[in-house]
PATORMI-73966 format. One line per 8 residues: number of its first residue (from 1); their letters; for each residue z, x, y of N, C-alpha, C. Coordinates in steps of 0.1 Angstrom, whole numbers, plus 5000, padded with zeros to 4 digits. Layout:
<recs>
NUM> a> Z X Y Z X Y Z X Y  ...
</recs>
This chain:
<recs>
1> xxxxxxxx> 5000 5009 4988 5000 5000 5000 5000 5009 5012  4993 5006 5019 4992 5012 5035 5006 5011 5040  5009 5025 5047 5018 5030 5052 5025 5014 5064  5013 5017 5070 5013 5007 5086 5014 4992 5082  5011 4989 5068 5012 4974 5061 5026 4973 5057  5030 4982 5047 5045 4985 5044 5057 4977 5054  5055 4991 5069 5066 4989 5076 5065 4975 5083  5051 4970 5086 5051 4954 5092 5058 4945 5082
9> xxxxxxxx> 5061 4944 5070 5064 4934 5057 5080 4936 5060  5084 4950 5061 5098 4952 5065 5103 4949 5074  5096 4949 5087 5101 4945 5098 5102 4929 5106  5093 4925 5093 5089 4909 5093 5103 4907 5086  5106 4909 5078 5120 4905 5072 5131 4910 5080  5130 4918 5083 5142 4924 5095 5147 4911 5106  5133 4912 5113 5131 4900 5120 5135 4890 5116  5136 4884 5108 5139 4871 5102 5154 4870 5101
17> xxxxxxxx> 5163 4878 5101 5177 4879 5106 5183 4873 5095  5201 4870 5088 5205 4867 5083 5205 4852 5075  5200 4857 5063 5197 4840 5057 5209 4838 5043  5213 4848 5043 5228 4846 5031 5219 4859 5023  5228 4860 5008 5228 4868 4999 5218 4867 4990  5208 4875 4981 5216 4888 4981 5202 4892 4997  5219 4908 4998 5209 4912 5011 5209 4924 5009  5204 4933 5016 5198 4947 5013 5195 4950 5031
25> xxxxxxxx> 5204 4964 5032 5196 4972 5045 5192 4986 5040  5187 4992 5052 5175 5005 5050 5185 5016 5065  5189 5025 5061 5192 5034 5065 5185 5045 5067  5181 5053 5077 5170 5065 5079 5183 5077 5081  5185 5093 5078 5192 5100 5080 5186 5109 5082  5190 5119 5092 5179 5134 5090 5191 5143 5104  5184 5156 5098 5194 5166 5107 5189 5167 5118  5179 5161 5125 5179 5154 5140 5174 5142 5139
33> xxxxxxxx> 5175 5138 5155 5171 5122 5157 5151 5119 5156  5149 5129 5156 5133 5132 5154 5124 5132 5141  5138 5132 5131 5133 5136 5118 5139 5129 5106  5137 5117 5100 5144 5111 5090 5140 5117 5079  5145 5128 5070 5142 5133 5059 5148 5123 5051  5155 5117 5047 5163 5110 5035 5165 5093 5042  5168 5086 5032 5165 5072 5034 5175 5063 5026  5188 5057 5028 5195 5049 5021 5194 5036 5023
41> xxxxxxxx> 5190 5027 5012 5189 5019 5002 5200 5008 4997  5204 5001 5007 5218 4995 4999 5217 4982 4997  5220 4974 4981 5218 4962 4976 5231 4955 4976  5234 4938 4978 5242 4934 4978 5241 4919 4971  5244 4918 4958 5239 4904 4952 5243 4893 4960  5260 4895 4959 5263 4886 4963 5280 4887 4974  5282 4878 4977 5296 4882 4985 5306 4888 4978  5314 4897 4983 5322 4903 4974 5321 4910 4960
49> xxxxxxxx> 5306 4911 4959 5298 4920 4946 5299 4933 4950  5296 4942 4943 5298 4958 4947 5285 4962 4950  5280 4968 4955 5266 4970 4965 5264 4988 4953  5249 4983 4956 5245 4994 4949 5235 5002 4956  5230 5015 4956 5226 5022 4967 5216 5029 4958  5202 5031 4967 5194 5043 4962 5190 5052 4973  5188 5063 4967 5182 5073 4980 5169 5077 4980  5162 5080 4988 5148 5086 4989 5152 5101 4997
57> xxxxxxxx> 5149 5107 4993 5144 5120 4998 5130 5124 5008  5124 5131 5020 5112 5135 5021 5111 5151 5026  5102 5157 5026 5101 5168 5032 5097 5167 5047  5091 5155 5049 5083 5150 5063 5091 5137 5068  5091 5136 5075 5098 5121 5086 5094 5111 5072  5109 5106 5066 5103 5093 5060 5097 5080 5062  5101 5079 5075 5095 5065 5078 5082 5067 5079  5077 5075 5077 5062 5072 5080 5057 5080 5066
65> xxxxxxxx> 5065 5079 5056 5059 5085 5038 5058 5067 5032  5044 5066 5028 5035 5058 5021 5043 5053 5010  5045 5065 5003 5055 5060 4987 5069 5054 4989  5076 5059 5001 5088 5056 5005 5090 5042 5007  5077 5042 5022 5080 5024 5028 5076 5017 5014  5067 5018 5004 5058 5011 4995 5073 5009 4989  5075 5018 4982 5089 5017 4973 5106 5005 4976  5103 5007 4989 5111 4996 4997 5109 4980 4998
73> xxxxxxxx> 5095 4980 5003 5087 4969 5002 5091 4962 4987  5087 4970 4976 5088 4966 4962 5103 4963 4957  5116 4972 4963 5126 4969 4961 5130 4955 4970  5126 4950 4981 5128 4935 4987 5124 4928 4978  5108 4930 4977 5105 4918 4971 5110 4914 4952  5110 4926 4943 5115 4924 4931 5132 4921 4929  5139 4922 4941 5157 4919 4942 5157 4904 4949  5143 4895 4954 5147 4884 4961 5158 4885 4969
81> xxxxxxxx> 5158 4894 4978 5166 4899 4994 5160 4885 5005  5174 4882 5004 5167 4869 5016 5172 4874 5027  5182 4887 5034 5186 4893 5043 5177 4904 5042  5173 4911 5052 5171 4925 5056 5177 4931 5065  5182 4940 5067 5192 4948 5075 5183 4963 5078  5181 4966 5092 5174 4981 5089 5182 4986 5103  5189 4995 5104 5200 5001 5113 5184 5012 5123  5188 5010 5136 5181 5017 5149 5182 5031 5149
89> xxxxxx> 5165 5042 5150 5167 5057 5149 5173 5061 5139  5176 5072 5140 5178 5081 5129 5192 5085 5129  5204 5082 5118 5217 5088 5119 5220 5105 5112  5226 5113 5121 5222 5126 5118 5233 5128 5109  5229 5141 5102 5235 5145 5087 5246 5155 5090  5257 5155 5087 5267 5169 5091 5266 5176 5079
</recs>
């Protein structure tokens, strides 16, 4: 899937704001605000369920790695995420 198709699908759900469980947000991290190398992943079935988390790794800015956004895209849609959560810039790594 197109890089630029990916993040519009994600950000259409972003957009769509709080509809109940299960919900899922997208965290970008990187050792500056310029550069998200790594990408957390966190699932939440249901209220008071224990949230489950995956990571993506990149060598390049992930928000803009094809396999990354594709892989996200595929995690919303195969978890039936009726929330999307995606936190602003990049949080840096100590």
């Amino acid at each position: 899937m197109n890089v630029d198709k990916s993040k519009k699908r994600i950000a259409k759900k972003v957009k769509m704001g709080s509809q109940g469980y299960p919900e899922m947000s997208i965290a970008y991290f990187g050792h500056s605000e310029d550069l998200a190398n790594e990408v957390v992943v966190t699932f939440v079935a249901e209220e008071g369920a224990e949230s489950l988390e995956e990571k993506f790794e990149s060598k390049s800015d992930a928000r803009h790695d094809e396999v990354i956004q594709s892989a996200i895209v595929k995690m919303i849609e195969r978890s039936g995420a009726k929330t999307v959560y995606q936190q602003d810039g990049v949080k840096l790594k100590i």
